[in-house]
C-alpha positions as CSV (number, residue, x, y, z in Angstrom):
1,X,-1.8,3.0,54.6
2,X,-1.8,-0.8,54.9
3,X,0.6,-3.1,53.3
4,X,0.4,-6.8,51.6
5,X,2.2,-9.9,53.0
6,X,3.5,-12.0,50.5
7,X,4.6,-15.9,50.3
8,X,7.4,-16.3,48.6
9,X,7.4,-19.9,47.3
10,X,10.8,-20.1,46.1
11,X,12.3,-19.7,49.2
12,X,9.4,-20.1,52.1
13,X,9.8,-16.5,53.3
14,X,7.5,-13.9,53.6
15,X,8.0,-10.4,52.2
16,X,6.0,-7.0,52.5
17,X,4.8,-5.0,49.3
18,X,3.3,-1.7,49.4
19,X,1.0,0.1,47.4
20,X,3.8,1.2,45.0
21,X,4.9,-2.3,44.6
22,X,1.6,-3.7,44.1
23,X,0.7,-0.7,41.3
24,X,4.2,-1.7,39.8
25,X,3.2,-5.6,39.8
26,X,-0.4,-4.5,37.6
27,X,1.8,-2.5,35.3
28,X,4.7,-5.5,34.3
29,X,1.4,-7.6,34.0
30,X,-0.5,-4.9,31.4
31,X,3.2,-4.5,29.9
32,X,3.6,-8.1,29.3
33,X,-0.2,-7.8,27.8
34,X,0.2,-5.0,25.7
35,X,3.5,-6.7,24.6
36,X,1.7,-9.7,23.2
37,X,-1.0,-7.4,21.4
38,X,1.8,-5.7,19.7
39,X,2.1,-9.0,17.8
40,X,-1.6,-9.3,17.4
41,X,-3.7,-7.9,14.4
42,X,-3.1,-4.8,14.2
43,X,-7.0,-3.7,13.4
44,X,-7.2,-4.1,17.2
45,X,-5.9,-0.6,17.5
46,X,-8.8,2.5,18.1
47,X,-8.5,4.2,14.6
48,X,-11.3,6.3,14.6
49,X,-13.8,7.7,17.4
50,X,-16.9,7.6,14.3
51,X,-19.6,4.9,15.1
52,X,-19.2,1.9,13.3
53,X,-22.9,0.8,12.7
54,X,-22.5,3.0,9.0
55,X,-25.6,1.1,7.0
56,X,-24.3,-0.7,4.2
57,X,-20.9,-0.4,4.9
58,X,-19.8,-3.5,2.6
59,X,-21.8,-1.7,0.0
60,X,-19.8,1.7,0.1
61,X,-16.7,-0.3,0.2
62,X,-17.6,-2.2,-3.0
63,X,-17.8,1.3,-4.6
64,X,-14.6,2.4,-3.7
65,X,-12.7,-1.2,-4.6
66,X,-14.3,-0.1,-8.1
67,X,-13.2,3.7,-7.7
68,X,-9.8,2.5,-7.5
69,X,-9.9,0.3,-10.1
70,X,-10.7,3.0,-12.5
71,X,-7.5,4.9,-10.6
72,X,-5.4,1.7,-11.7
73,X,-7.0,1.6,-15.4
74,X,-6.4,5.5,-15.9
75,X,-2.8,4.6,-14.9
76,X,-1.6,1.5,-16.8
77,X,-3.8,1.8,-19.2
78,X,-1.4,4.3,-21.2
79,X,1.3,1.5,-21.2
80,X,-0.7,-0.7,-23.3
81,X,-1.1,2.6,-25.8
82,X,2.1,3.9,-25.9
83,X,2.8,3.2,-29.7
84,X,-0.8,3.9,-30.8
85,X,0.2,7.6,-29.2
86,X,3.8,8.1,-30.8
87,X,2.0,7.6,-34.2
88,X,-1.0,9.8,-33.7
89,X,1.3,12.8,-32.3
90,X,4.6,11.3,-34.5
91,X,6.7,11.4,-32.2
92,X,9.0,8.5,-30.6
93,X,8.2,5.9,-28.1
94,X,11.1,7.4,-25.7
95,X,9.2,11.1,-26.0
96,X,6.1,9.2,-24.9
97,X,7.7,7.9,-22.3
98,X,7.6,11.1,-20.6
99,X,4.0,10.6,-19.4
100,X,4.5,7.7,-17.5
101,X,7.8,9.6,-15.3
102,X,5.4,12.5,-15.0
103,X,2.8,10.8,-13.9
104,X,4.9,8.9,-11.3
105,X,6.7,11.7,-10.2
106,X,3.7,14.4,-9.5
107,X,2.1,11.5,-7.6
108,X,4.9,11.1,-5.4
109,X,5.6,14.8,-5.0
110,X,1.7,16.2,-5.2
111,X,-0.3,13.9,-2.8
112,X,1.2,14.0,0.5
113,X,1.1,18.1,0.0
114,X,-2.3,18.0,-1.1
115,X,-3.3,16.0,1.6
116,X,-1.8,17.9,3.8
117,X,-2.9,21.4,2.8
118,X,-6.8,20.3,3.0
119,X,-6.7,19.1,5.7
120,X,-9.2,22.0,7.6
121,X,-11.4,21.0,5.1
122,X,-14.3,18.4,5.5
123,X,-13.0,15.5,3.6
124,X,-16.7,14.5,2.2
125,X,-15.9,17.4,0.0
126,X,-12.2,16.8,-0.8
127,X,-12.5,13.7,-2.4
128,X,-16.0,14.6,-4.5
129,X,-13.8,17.7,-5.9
130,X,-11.1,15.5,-6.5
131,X,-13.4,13.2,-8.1
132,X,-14.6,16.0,-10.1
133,X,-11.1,17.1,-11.4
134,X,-10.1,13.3,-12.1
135,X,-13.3,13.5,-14.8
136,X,-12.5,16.7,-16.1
137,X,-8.6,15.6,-16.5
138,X,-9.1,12.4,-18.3
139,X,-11.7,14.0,-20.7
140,X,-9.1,16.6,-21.5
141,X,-6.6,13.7,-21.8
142,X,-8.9,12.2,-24.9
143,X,-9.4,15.8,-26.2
144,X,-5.5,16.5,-26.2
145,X,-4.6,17.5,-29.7
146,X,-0.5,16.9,-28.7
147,X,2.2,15.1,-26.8
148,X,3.1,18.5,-24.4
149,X,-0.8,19.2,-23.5
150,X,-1.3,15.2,-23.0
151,X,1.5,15.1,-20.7
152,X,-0.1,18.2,-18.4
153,X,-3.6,16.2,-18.4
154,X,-1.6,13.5,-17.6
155,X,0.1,15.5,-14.6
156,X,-3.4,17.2,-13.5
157,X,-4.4,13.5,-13.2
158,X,-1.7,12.4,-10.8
159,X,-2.2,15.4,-8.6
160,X,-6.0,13.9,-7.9
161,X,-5.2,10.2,-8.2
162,X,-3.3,9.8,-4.7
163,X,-5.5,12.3,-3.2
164,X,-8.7,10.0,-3.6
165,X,-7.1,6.7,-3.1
166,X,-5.7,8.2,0.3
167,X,-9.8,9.5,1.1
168,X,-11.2,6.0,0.1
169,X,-8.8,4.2,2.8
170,X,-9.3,6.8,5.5
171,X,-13.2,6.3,4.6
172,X,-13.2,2.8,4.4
173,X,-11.4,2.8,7.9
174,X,-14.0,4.9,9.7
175,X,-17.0,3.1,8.3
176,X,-15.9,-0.3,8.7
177,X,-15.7,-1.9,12.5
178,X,-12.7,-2.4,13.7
179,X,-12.0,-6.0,13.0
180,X,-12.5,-5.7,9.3
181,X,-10.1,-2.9,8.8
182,X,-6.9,-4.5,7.4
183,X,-9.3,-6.7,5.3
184,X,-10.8,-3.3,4.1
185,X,-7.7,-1.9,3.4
186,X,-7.1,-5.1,1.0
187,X,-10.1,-5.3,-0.6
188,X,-9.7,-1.5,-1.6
189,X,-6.3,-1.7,-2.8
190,X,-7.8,-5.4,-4.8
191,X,-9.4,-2.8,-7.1
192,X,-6.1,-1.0,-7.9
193,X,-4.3,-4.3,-8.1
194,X,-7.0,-5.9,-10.7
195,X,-6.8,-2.8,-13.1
196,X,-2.7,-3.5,-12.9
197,X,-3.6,-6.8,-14.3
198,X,-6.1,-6.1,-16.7
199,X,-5.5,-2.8,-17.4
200,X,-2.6,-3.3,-20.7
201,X,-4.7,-5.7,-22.1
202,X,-8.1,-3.5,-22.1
203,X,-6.4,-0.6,-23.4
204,X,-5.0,-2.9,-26.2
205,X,-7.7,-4.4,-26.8
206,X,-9.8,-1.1,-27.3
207,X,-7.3,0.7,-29.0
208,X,-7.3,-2.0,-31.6
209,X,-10.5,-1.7,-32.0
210,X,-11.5,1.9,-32.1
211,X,-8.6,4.0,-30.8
212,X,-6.5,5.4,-28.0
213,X,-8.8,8.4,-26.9
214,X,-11.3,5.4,-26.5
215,X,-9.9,4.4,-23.5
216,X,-9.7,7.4,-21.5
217,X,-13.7,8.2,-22.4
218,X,-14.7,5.2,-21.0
219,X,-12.9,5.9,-17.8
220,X,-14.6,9.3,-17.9
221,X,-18.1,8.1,-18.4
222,X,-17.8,5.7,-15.8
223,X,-16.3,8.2,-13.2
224,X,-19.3,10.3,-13.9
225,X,-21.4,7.7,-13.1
226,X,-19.9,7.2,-9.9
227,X,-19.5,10.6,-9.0
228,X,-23.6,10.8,-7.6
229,X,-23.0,7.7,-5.6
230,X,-20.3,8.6,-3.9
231,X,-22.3,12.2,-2.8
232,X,-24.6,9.8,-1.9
233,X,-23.0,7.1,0.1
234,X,-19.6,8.7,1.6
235,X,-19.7,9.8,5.1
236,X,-20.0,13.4,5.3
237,X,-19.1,15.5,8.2
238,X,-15.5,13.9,8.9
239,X,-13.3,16.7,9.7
240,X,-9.9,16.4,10.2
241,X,-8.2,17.7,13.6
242,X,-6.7,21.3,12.2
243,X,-2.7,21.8,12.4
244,X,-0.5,23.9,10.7
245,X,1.7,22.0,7.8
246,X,5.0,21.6,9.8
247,X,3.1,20.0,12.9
248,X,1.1,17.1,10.5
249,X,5.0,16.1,9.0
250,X,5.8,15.3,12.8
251,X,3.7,11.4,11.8
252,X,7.1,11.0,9.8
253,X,9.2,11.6,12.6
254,X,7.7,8.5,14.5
255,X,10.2,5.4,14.8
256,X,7.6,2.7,13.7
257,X,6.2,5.2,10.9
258,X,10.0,5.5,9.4
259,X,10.8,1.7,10.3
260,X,7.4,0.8,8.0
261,X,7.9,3.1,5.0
262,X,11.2,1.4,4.9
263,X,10.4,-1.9,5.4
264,X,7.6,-1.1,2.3
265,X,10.1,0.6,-0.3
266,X,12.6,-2.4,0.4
267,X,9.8,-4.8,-0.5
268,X,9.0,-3.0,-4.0
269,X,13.1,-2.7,-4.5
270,X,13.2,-6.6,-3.9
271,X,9.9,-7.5,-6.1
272,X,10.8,-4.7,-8.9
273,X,14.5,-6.5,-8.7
274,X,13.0,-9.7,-11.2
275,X,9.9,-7.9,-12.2
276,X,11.1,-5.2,-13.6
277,X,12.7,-7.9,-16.7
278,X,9.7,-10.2,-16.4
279,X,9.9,-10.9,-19.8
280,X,12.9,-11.8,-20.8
281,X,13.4,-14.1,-17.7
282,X,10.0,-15.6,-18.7
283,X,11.4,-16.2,-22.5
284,X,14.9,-15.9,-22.6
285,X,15.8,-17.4,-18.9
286,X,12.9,-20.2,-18.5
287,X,12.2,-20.8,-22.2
288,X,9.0,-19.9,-22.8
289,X,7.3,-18.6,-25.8
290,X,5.4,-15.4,-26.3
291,X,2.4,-17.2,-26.4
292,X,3.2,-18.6,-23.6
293,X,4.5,-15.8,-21.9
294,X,1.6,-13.7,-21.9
295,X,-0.5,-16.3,-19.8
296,X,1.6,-16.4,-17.3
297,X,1.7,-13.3,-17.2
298,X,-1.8,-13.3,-16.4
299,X,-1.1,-16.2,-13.5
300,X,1.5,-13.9,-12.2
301,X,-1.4,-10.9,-11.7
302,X,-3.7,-13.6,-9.9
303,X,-1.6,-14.6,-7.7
304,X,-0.9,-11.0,-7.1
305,X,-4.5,-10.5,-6.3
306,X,-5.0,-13.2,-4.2
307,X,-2.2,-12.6,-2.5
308,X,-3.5,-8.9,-1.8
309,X,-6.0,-10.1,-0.6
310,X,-5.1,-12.9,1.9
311,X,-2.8,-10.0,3.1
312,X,-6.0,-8.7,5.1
313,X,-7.0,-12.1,6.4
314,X,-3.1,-13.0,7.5
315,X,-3.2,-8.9,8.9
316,X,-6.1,-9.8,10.9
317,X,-5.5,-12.7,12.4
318,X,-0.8,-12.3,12.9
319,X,-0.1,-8.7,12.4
320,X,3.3,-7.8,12.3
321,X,4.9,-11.3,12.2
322,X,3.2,-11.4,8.8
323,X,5.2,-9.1,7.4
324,X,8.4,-10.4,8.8
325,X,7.3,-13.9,7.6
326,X,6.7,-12.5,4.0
327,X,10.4,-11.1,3.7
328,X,11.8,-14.7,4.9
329,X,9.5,-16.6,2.5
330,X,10.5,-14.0,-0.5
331,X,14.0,-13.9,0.3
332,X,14.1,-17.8,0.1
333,X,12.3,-17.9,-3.2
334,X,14.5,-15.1,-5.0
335,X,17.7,-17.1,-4.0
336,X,16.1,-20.4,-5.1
337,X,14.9,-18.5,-8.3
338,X,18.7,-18.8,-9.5
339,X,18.9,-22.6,-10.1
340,X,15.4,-22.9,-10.8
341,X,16.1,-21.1,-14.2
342,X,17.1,-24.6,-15.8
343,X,13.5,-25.5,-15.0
344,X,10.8,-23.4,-16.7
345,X,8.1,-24.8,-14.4
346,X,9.8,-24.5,-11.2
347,X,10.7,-20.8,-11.7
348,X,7.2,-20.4,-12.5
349,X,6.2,-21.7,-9.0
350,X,8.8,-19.5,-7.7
351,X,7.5,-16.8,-9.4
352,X,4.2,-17.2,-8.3
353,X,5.5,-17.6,-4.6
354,X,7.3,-14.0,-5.0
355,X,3.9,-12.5,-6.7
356,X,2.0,-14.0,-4.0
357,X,3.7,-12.7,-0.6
358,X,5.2,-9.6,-1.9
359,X,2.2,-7.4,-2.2
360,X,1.0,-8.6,1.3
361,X,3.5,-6.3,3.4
362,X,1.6,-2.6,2.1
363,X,-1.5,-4.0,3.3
364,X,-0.2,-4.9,6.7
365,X,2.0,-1.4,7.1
366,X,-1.1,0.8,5.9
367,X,-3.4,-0.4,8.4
368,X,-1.0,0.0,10.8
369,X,0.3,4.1,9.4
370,X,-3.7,4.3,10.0
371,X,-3.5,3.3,13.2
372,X,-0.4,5.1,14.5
373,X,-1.8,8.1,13.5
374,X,-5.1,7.6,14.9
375,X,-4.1,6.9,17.8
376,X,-0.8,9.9,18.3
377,X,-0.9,11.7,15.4
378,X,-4.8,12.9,15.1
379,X,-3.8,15.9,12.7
380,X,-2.5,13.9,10.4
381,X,-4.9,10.9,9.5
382,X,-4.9,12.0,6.0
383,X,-1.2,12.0,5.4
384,X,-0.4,8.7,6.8
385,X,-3.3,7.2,4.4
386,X,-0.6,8.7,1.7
387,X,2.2,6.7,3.0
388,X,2.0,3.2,1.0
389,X,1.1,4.7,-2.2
390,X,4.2,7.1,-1.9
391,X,6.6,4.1,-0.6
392,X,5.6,1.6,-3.3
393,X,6.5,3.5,-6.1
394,X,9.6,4.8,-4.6
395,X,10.1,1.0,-4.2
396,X,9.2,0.4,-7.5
397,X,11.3,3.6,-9.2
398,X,14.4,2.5,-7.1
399,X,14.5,-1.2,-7.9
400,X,13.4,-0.8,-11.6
401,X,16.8,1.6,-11.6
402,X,18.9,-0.9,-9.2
403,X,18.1,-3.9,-12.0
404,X,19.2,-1.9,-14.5
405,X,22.1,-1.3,-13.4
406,X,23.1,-4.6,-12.1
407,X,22.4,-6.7,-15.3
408,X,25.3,-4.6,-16.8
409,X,27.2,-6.7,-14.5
410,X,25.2,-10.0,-14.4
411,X,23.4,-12.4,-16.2
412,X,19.7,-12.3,-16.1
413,X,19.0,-14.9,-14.4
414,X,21.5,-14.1,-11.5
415,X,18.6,-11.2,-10.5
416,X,17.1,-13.3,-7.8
417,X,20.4,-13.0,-6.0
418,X,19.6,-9.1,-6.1
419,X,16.0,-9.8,-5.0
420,X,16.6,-11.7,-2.0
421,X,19.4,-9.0,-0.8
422,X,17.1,-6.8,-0.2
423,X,14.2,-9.2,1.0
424,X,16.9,-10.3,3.8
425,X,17.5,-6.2,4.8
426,X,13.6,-5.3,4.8
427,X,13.3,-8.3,7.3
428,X,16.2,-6.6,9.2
429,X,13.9,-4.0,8.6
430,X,10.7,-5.7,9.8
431,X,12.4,-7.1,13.0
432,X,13.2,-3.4,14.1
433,X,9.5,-2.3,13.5
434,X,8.0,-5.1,15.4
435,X,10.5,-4.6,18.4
436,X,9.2,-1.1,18.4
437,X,5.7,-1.5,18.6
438,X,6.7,-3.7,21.3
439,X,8.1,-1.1,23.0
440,X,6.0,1.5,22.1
441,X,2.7,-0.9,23.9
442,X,4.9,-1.6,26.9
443,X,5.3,2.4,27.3
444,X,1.8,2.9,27.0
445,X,0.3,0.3,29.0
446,X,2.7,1.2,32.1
447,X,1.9,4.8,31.6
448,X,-1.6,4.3,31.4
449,X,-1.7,2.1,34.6
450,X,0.0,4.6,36.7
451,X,-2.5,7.3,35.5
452,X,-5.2,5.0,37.0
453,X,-3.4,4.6,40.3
């Protein structure tokens, strides 16, 4: 077996390298390859072995941005008809109440076990039955005649709801190439985030003018009408890889999957910190009227939006150093939040700034549960599509509970204090994750190397 001779030109002498030093040599240069890629967009991991040349691609995706935003109307939707309820059922706004914790709570409870439990079956036909039950719930959610069979239409509705949002991102990720994923991802969730914004208002608005049940029959008509488009258009034939229960939960046992689902509920705890008393900080803190508050409220769901949407162009192009950029930039504009209160427009900016980079982080993580999976965890594909829904409103539960209990203690406008606490831990958070991929790509790319040699 021959052997290299080497110039060193440090020191002018010459040195002999084997074939084991050489393979070594090609692995440190793959490792310090792979270790770069872990900082690049993170649609540049394989996440699905189905040809991406699916006709009309941008076309399917359209239809599911829309799917979801009927998901996001049939979910805020009720908070804009809350009172209009209590009167038609007499009963008090706190009793009502109970449909939106039910709601949240089966969500977070039903979808990952769901997911989970059909996953031997094709998923073409998981999310048209799904589809089929979110129709039959909400029409049984018009026809309820009281509060306690409204709230089990309501919980029948959450069991479906993160069952097809999960579907349309695993679908949008095997029919769109690979470039376009995290942008897909975006786009999808832009539907959700748009019926956040407008969903309040359009149930207001309707209500006013015919009444509550209203609502809910206009998200059932127009779920029917998707319903034969979907059959139509959704990828059939995209079975999952069969394992028992136990063996799919092993995706949560992965560092970088644990690392991200933190870094995500820290994110909604430090968003949900000021937004959970939007109002009063928009009135009684920065001084505006109601008029007034309600159109920036509106400015603040734009910049949502756009910011949910540059998520997938800042995704494709930085990766993970996004999401460690967002938690610096947040944690900067909740602290400066504090003095900005004695001037109304410069909290707004502020606010704006928080709206804007706070949503970007879910988009970012979910490609990247999607791709983690994928690529170790082929069994459980489904699940991990799960994982940002979950995390955000755990976020959103434990920060709307964390502000409430710290303005027993503080003043209002002392919350962006709170806020940039736990910005500055999820980029603690975020550093951890990326280091991990790091390693994790370093791993591989010596491993893989060796195999070749």
């Amino acid at each position: 077996m021959s052997t290299d001779t080497n110039v060193d030109t440090s020191t002018g002498k010459s040195t002999s390298t084997g074939p084991h030093h050489h393979t070594d040599q090609i692995a440190a240069k793959n490792s310090t390859t792979h270790q770069r890629a872990s900082l690049a967009p993170i649609s540049s991991a394989p996440l699905s072995s189905t040809p991406h040349n699916v006709s009309n691609w941008r076309l399917t995706i359209a239809l599911f941005v829309f799917v979801a935003f009927l998901l996001g109307c049939n979910e805020f939707i009720i908070v804009g008809v809350t009172s209009d309820i209590a009167h038609d059922f007499s009963v008090t706004l706190s009793q009502v109440g109970i449909l939106v914790t039910a709601f949240a709570t089966t969500y977070v409870i039903a979808t990952p076990l769901i997911v989970s439990l059909t996953n031997r079956f094709d998923r073409y036909w998981v999310l048209l039955i799904s589809a089929l039950i979110f129709v039959a719930s909400n029409a049984l959610t018009a026809l309820t005649p009281n509060l306690p069979s409204l709230i089990a239409a309501r919980i029948l509705t959450a069991c479906v709801a993160g069952v097809i949002i999960s579907l349309l991102l695993v679908f949008g990720n095997i029919i769109a190439p690979p470039i376009k994923r995290p942008i897909v991802v975006a786009v999808i969730y832009s539907g959700y985030n748009i019926a956040s914004i407008v969903g309040v208002p359009l149930g207001t608005a309707l209500t006013g003018r015919t009444d509550w049940q209203t609502c809910f029959w206009v998200i059932t008509v127009l779920s029917i009408l998707t319903l034969p488009l979907l059959a139509r258009t959704v990828t059939r034939g995209t079975m999952q890889e069969r394992a028992p229960f136990a063996t799919q939960f092993r995706l949560l046992k992965d560092r970088r999957i644990l690392l991200g689902c933190l870094t995500i509920i820290l994110t909604y705890i430090s968003m949900y910190a000021f937004y959970t008393y939007i109002r009063p900080i928009l009135t009684q803190v920065l001084g505006y009227s109601q008029t007034q508050m309600e159109l920036l409220l509106s400015l603040l769901g734009i910049a949502s939006v756009i910011g949910n949407f540059g998520a997938g162009w800042v995704s494709a192009r930085l990766g993970m150093r996004s999401v460690v950029a967002v938690e610096v930039i947040s944690a900067l504009a909740a602290v400066l939040l504090v003095p900005a209160s004695c001037t109304g427009w410069v909290g707004v900016i502020l606010l704006c700034v928080l709206c804007l980079v706070l949503v970007m982080p879910s988009v970012v993580l979910q490609a990247m549960f999607l791709a983690v999976s994928t690529q170790d965890y082929p069994q459980a594909v489904n699940l991990s599509s799960t994982l940002d829904p979950l995390c955000s409103n755990i976020g959103i539960a434990l920060g709307s509970l964390t502000a409430s209990l710290a303005i027993r203690s503080i003043p209002l406008r002392n919350v962006g204090f709170l806020s940039a606490a736990f910005a500055a831990i999820a980029f603690v958070s975020a550093l951890a994750l990326m280091h991990s991929l790091q390693s994790r790509s370093q791993h591989d790319a010596i491993q893989k190397t060796r195999m070749k040699e």
